[in-house]
Z-matrix of the N, CA and C atoms (Angstrom, degrees):
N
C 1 1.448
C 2 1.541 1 113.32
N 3 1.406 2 102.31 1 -19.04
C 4 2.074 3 93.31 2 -173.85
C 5 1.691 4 92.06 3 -82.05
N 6 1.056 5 126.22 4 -6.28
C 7 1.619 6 132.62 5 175.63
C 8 1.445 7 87.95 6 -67.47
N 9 1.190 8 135.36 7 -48.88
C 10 1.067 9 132.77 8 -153.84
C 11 1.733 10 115.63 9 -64.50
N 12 1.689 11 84.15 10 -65.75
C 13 1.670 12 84.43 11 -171.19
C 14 1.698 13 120.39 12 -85.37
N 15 1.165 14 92.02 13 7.15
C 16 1.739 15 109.44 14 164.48
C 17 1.646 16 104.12 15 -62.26
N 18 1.344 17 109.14 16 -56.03
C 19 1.268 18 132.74 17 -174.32
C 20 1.387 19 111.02 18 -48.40
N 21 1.785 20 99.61 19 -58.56
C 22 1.915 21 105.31 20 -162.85
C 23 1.996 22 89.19 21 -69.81
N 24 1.202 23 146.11 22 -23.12
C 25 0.790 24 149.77 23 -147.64
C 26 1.592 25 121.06 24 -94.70
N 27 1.438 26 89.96 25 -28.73
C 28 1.364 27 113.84 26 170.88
C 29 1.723 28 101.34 27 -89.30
N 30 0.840 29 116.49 28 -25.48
C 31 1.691 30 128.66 29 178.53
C 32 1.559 31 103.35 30 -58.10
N 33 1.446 32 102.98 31 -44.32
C 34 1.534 33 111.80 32 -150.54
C 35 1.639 34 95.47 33 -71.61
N 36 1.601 35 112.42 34 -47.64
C 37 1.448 36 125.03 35 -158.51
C 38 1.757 37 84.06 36 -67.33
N 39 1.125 38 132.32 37 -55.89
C 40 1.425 39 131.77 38 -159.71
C 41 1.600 40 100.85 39 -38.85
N 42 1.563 41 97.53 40 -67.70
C 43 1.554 42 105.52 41 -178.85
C 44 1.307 43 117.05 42 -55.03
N 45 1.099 44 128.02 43 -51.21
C 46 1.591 45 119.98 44 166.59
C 47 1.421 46 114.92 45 -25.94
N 48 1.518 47 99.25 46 -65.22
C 49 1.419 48 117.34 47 -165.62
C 50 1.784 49 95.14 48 -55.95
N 51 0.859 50 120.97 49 -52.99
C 52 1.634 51 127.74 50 176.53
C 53 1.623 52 120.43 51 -36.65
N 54 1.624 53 98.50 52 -38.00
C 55 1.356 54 99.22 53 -178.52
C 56 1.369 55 128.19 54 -89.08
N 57 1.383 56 106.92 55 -14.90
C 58 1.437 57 123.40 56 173.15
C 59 2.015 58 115.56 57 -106.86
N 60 1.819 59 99.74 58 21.13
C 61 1.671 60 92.36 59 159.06
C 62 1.547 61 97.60 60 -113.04
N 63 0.931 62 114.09 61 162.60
C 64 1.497 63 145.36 62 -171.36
C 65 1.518 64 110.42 63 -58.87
N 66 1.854 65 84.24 64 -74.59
C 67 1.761 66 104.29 65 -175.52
C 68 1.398 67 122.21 66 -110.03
N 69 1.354 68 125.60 67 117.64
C 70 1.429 69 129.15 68 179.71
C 71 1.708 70 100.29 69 -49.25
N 72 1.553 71 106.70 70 134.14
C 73 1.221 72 121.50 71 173.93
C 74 1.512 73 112.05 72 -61.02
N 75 1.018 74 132.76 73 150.55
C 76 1.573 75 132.32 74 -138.24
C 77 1.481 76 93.74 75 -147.40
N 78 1.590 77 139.33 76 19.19
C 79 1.319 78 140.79 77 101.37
C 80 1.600 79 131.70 78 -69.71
N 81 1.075 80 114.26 79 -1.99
C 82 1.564 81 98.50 80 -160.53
C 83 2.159 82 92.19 81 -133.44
N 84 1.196 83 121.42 82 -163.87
C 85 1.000 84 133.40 83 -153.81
C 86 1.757 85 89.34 84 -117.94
N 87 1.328 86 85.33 85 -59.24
C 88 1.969 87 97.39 86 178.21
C 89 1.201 88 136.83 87 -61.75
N 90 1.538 89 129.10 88 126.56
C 91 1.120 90 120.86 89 -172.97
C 92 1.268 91 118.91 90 -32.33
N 93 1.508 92 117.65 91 -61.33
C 94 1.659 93 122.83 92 170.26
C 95 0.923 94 148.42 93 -97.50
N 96 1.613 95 152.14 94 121.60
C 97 1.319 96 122.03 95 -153.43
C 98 1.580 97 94.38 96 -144.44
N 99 1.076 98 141.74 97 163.21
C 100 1.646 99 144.40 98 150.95
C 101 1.347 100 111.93 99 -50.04
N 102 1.263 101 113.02 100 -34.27
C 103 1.432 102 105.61 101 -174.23
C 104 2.070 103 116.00 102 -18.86
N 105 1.910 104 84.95 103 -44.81
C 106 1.689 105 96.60 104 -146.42
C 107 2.332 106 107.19 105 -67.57
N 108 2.042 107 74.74 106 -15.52
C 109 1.633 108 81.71 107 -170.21
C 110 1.846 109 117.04 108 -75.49
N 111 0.607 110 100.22 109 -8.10
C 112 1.922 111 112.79 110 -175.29
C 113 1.957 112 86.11 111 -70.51
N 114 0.914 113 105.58 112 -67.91
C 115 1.836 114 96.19 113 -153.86
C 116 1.301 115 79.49 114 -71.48
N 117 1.191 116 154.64 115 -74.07
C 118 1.622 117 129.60 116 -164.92
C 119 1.231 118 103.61 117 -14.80
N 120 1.589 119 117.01 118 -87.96
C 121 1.524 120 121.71 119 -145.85
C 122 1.931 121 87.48 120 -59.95
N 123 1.431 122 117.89 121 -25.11
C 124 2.014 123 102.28 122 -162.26
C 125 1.626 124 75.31 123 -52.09
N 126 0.975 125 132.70 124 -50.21
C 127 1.860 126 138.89 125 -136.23
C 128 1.760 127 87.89 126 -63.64
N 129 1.519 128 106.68 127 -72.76
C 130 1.253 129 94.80 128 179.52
C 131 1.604 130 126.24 129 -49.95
N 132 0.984 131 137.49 130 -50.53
C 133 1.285 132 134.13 131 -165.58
C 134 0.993 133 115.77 132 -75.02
N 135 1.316 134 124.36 133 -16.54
C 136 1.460 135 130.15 134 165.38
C 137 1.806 136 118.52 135 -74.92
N 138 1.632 137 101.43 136 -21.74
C 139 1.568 138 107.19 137 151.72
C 140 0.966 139 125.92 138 -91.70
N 141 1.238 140 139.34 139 2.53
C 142 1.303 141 141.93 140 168.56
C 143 1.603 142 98.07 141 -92.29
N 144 1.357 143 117.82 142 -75.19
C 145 1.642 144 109.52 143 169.08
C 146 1.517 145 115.39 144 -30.17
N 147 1.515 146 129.47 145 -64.17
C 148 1.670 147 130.36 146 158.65
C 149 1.585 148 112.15 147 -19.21
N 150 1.422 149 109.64 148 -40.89
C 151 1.532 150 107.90 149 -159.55
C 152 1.481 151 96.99 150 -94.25
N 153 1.150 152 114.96 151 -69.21
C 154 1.848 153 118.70 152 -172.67
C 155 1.732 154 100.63 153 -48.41
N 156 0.945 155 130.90 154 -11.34
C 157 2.045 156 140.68 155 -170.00
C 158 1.308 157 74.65 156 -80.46
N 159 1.459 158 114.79 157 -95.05
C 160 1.095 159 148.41 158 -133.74
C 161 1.656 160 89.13 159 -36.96
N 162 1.624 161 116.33 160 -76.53
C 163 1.541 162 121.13 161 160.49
C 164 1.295 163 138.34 162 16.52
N 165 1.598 164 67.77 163 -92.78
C 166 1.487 165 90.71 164 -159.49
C 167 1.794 166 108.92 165 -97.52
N 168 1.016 167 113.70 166 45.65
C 169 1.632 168 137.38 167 158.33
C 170 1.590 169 122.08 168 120.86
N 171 1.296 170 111.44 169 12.77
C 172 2.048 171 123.05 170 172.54
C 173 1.500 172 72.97 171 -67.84
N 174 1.046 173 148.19 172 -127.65
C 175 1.602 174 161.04 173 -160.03
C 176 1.537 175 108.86 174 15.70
N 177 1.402 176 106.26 175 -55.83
C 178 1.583 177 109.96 176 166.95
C 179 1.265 178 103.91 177 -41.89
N 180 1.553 179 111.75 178 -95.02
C 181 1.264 180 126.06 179 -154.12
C 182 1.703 181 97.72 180 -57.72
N 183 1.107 182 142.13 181 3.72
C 184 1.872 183 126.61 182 177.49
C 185 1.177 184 85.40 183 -102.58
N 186 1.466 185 153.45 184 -43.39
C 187 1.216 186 143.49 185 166.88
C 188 1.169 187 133.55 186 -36.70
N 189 1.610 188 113.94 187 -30.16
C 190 1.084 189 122.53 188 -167.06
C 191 1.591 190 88.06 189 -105.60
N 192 0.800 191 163.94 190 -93.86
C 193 1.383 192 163.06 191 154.31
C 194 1.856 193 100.61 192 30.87
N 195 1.457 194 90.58 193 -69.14
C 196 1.858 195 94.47 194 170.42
C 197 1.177 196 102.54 195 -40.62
N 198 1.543 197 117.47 196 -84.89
C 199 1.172 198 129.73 197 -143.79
C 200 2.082 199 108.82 198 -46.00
N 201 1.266 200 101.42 199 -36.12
C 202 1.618 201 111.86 200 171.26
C 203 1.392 202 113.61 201 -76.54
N 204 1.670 203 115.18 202 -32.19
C 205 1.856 204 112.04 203 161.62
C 206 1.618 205 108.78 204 -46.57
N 207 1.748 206 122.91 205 -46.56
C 208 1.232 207 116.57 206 -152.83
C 209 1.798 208 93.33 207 -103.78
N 210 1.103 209 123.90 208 1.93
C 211 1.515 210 117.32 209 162.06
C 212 1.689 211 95.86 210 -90.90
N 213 0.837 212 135.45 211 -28.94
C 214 1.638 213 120.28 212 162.06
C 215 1.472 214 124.07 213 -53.30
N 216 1.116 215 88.95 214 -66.64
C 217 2.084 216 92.67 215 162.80
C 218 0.869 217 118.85 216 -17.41
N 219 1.324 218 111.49 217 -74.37
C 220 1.113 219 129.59 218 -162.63
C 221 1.207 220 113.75 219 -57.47
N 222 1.234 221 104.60 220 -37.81
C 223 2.093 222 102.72 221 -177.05
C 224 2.089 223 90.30 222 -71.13
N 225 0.705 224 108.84 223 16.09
C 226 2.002 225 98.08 224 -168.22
C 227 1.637 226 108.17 225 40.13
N 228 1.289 227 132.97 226 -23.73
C 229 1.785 228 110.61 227 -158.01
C 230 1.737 229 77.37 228 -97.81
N 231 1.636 230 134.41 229 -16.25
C 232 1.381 231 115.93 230 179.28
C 233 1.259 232 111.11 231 -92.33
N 234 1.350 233 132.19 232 23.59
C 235 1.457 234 128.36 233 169.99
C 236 1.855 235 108.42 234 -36.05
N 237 1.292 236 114.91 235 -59.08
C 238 1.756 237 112.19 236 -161.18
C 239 1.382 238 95.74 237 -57.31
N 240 1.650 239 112.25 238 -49.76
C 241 2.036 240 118.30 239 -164.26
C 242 2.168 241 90.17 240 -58.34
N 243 1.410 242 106.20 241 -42.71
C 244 1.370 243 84.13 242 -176.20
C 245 1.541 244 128.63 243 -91.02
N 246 1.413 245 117.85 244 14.10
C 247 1.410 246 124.92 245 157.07
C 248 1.601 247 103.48 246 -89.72
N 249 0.742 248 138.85 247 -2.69
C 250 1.549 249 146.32 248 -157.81
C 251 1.610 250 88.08 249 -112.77
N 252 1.398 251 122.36 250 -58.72
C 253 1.452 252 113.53 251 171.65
C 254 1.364 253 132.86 252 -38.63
N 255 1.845 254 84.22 253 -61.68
C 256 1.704 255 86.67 254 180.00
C 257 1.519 256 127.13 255 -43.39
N 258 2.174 257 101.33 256 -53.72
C 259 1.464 258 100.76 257 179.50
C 260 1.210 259 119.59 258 -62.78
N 261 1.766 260 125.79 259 -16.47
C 262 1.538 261 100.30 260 172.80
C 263 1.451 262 112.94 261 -89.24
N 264 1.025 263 114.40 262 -2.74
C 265 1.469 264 113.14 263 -158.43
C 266 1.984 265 93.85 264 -98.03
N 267 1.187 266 115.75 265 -6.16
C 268 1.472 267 128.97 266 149.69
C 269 0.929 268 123.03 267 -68.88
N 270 1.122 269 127.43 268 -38.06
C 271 1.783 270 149.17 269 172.11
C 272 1.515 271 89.32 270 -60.99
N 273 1.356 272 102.46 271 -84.08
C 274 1.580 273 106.24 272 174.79
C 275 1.636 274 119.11 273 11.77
N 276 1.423 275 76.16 274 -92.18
C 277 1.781 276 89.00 275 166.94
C 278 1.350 277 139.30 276 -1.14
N 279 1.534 278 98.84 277 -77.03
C 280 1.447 279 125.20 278 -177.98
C 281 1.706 280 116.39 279 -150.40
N 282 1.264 281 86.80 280 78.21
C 283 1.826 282 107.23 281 -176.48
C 284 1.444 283 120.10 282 -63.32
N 285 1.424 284 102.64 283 -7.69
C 286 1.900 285 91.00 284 -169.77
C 287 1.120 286 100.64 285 -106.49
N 288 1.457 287 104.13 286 153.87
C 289 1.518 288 133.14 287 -170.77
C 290 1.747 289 108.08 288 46.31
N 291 1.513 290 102.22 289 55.53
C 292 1.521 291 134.43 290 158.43
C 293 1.100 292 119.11 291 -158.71
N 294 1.758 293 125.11 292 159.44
C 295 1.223 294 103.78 293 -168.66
C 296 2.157 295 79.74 294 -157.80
N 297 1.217 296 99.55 295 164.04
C 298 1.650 297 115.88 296 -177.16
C 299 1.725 298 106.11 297 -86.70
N 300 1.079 299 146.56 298 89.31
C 301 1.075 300 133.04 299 141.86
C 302 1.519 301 147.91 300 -98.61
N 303 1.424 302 119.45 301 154.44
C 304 1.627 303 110.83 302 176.04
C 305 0.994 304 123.43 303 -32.21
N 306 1.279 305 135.96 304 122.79
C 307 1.186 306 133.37 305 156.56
C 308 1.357 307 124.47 306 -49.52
N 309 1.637 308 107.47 307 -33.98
C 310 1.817 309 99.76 308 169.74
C 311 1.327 310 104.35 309 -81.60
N 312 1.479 311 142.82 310 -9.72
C 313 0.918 312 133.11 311 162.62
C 314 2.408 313 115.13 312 -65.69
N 315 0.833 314 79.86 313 -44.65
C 316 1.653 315 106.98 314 178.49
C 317 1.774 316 106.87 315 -51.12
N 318 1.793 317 104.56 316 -62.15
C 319 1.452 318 109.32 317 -172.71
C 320 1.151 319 106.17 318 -85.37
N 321 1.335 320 123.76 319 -40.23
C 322 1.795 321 137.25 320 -159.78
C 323 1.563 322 99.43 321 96.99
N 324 1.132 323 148.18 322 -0.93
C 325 1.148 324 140.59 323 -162.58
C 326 1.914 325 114.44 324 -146.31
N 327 1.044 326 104.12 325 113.79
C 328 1.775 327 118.88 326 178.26
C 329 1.775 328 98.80 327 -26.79
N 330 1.150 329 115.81 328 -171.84
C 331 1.635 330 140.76 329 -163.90
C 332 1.710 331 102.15 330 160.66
N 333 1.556 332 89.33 331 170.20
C 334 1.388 333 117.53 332 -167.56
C 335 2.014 334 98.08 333 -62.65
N 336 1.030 335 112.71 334 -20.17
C 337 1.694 336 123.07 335 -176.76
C 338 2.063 337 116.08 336 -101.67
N 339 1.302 338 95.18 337 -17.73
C 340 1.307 339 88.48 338 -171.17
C 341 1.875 340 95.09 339 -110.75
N 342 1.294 341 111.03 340 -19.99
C 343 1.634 342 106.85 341 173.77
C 344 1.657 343 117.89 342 -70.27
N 345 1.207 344 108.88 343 -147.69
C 346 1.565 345 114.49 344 170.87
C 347 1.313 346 117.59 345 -46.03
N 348 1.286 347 120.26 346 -49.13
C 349 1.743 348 124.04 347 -119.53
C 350 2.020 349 71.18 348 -111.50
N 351 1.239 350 117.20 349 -16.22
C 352 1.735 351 112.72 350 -173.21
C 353 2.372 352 88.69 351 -88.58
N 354 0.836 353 89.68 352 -26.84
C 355 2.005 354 89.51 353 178.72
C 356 1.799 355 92.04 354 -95.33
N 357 0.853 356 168.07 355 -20.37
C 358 1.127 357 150.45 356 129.14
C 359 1.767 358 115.39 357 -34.43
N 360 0.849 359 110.79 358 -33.88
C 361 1.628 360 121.58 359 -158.93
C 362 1.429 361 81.97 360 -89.59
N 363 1.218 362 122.46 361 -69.34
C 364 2.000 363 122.55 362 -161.06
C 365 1.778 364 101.76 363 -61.85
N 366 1.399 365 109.17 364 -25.12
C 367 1.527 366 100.45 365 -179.28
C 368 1.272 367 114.00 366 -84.48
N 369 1.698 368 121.83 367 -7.70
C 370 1.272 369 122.55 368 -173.08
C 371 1.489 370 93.90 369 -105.60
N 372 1.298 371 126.13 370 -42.04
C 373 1.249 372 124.11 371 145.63
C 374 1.313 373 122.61 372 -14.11
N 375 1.279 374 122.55 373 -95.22
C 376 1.534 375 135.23 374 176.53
C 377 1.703 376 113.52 375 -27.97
N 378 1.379 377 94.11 376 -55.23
C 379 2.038 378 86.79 377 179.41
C 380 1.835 379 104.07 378 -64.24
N 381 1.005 380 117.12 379 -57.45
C 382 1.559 381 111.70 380 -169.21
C 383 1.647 382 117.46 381 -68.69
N 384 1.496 383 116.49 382 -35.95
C 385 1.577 384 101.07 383 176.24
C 386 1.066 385 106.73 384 -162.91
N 387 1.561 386 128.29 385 1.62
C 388 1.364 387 114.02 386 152.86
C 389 1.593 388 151.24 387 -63.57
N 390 1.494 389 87.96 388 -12.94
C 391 1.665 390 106.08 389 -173.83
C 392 1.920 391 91.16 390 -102.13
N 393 1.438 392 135.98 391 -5.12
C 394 0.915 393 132.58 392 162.80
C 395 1.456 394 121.16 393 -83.10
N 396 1.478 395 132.43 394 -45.69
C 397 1.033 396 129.24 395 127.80
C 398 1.339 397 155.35 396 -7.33
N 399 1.353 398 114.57 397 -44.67
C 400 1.541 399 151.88 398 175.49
C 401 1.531 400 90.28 399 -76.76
N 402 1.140 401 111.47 400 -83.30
C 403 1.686 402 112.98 401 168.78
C 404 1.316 403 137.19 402 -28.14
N 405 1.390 404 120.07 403 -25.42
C 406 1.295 405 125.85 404 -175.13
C 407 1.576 406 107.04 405 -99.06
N 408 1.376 407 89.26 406 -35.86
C 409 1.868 408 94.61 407 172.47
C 410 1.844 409 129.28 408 -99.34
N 411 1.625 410 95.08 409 10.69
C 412 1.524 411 116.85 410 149.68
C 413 1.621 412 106.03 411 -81.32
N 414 1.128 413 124.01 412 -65.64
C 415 1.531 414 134.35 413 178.50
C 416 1.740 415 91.52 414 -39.61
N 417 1.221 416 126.17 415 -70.08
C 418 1.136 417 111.34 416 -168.79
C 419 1.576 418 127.92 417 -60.79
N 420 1.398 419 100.31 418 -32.78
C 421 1.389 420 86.13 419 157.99
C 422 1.362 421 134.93 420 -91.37
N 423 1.397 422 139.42 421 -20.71
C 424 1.015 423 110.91 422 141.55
C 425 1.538 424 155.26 423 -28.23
N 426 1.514 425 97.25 424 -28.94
C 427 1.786 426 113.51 425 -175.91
C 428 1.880 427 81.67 426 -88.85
N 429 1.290 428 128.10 427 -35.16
C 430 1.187 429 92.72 428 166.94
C 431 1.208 430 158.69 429 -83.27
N 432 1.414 431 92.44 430 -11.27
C 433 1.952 432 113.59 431 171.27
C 434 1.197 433 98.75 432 -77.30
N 435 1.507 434 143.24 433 -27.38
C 436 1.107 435 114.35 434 178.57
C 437 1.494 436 115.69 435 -64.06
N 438 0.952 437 125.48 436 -52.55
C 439 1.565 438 127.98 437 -175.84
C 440 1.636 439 121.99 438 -63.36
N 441 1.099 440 105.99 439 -15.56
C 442 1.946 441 113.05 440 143.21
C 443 1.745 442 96.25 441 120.20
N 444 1.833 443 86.53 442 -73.72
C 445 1.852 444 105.13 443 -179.43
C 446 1.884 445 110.46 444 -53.23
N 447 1.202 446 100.18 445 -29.57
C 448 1.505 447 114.47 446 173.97
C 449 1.616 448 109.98 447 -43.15
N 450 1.246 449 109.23 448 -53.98
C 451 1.990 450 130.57 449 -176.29
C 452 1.529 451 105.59 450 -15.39
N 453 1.078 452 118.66 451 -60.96
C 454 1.698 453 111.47 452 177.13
C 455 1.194 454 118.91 453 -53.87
N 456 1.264 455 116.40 454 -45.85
C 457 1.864 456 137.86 455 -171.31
C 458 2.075 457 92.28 456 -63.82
N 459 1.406 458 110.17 457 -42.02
C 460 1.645 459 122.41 458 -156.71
C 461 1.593 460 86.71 459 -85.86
N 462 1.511 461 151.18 460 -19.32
C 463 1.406 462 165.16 461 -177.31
C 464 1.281 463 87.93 462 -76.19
N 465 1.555 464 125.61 463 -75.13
C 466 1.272 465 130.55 464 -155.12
C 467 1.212 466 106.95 465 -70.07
N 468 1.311 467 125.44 466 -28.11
C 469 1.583 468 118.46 467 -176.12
C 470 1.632 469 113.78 468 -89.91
N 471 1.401 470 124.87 469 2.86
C 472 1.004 471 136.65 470 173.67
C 473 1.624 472 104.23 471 -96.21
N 474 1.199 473 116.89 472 -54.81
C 475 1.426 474 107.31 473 175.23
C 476 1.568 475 111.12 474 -45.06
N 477 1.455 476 110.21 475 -48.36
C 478 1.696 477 115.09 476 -154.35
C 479 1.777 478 89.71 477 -67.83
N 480 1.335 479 112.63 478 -50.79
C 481 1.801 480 114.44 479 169.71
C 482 1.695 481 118.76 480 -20.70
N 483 1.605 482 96.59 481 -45.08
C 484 1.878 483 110.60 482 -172.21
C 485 1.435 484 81.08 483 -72.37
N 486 1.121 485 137.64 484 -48.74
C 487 1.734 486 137.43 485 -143.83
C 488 1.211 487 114.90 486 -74.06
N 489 1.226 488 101.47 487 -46.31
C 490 1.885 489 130.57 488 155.81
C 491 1.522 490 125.15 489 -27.48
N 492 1.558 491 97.78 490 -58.54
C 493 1.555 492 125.95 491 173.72
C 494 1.806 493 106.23 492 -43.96
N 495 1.335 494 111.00 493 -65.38
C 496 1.403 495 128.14 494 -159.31
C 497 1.821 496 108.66 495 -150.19
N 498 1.416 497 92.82 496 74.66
C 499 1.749 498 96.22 497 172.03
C 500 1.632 499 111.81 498 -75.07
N 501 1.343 500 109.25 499 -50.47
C 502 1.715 501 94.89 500 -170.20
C 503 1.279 502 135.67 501 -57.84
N 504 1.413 503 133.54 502 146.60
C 505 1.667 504 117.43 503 -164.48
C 506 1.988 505 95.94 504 81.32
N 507 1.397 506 97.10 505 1.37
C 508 2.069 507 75.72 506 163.08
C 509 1.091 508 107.65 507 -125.13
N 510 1.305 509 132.04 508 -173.57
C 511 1.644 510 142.09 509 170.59
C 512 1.245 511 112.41 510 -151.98
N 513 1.599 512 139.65 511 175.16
C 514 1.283 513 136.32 512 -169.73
C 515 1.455 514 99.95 513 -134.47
N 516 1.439 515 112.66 514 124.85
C 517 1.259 516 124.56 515 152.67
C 518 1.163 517 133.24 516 -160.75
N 519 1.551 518 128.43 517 175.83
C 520 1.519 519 122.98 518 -147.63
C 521 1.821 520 110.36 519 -63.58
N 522 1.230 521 108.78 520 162.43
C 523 1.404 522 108.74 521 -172.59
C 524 1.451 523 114.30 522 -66.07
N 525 1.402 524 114.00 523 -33.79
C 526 1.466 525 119.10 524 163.75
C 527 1.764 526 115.57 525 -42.36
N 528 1.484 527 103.06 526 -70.27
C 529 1.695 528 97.51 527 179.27
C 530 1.542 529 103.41 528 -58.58
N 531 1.272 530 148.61 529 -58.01
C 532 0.897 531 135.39 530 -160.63
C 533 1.629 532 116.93 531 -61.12
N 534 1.334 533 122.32 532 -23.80
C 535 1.259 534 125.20 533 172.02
C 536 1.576 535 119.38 534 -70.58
N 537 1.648 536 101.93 535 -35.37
C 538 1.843 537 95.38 536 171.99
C 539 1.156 538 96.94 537 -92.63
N 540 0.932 539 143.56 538 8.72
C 541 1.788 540 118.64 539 163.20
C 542 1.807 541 116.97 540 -92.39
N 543 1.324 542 83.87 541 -10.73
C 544 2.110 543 92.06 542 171.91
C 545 1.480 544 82.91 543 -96.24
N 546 1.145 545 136.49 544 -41.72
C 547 1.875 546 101.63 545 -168.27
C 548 1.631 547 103.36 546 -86.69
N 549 1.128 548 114.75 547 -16.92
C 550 1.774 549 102.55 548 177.09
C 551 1.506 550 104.57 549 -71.32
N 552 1.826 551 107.11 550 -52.70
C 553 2.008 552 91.12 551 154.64
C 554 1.668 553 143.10 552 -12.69
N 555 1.513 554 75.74 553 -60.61
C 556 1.671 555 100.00 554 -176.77
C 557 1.253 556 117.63 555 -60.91
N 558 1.456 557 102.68 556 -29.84
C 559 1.830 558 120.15 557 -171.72
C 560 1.149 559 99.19 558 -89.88
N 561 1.083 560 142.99 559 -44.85
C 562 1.794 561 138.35 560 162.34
C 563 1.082 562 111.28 561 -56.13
N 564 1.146 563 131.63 562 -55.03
C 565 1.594 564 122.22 563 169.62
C 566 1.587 565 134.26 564 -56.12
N 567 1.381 566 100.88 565 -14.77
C 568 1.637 567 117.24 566 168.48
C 569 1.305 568 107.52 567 -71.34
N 570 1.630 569 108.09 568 -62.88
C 571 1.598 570 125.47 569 -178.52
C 572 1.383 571 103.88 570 -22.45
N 573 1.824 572 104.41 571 -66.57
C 574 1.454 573 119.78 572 -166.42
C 575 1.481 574 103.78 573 -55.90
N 576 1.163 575 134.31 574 -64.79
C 577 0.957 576 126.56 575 -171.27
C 578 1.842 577 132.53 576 -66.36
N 579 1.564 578 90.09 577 9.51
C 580 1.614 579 101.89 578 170.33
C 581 1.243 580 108.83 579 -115.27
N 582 1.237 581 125.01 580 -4.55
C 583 1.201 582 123.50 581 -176.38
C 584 1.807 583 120.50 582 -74.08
């Protein structure tokens, strides 16, 4: 029986809680459900991660990203490598709950960045400042795995390292879009292969 009124009690808070949300949860049957609380806190912690990055060395490394966008400019024939800077070096910034993907992955369809002339660009890329890049945000993550709590910060600087390698032919956006555009992928690629 103490199963019991544990139970009706937990009942009671639900309904409360029910009467003071707005909008019936739009998986479930019940006015209220947890469902809705998970992406809150993702929201927060992804500003708190945004904020402690940003700090405690994202600022470096988006600086430096700029600072190589506007030494591209400047040469004029690196205009694309230095629009390609800026947006990652925005990313830079505040990496969580965003992520870099293909653009032919993104549209379904090639461009001037994801064809040839975008693998010409990442290989000319790579010798002049991508493998310098890559380097600075290996160094950084290493100094951050060592210190343990660092590990997320030492994740993100390894991804941005891959990003480093071969930016052109990518773009940045939230993890949400980027997740249905790999399963609508996925769903065209099924099609094809039943066809």
């Amino acid at each position: 029986m103490p199963f019991r009124r544990f139970r009706r009690g937990t009942q009671k808070r639900v309904r409360f809680a029910a009467t003071t949300r707005s909008a019936p949860c739009p998986h479930h049957t019940v006015a209220y459900h947890a469902c809705s609380l998970p992406h809150s806190r993702k929201n927060d912690m992804r500003a708190i991660g945004n904020f402690l990055w940003f700090i405690l060395g994202g600022v470096v490394m988006g600086l430096a990203w700029w600072l190589v966008g506007l030494l591209a400019f400047i040469s004029i024939i690196g205009i694309p490598w230095g629009k390609a800077c800026f947006v990652i070096g925005t990313f830079t910034f505040f990496p969580f709950g965003k992520q870099a993907i293909s653009r032919r992955e993104l549209s379904g369809r090639d461009d001037v960045g994801t064809g040839a002339l975008g693998l010409v660009g990442n290989v000319l890329w790579f010798v002049f400042a991508g493998v310098w890049l890559a380097i600075g945000h290996v160094m950084a993550a290493v100094a951050n795995f060592v210190t343990i709590i660092g590990i997320p910060f030492a994740i993100q600087h390894l991804k941005l390292a891959g990003i480093a390698l071969a930016p052109i032919g990518q773009t940045v956006v939230t993890n949400e879009v980027a997740d249905a555009a790999r399963r609508d992928g996925a769903r065209v690629q099924v099609d094809n292969l039943r066809r």
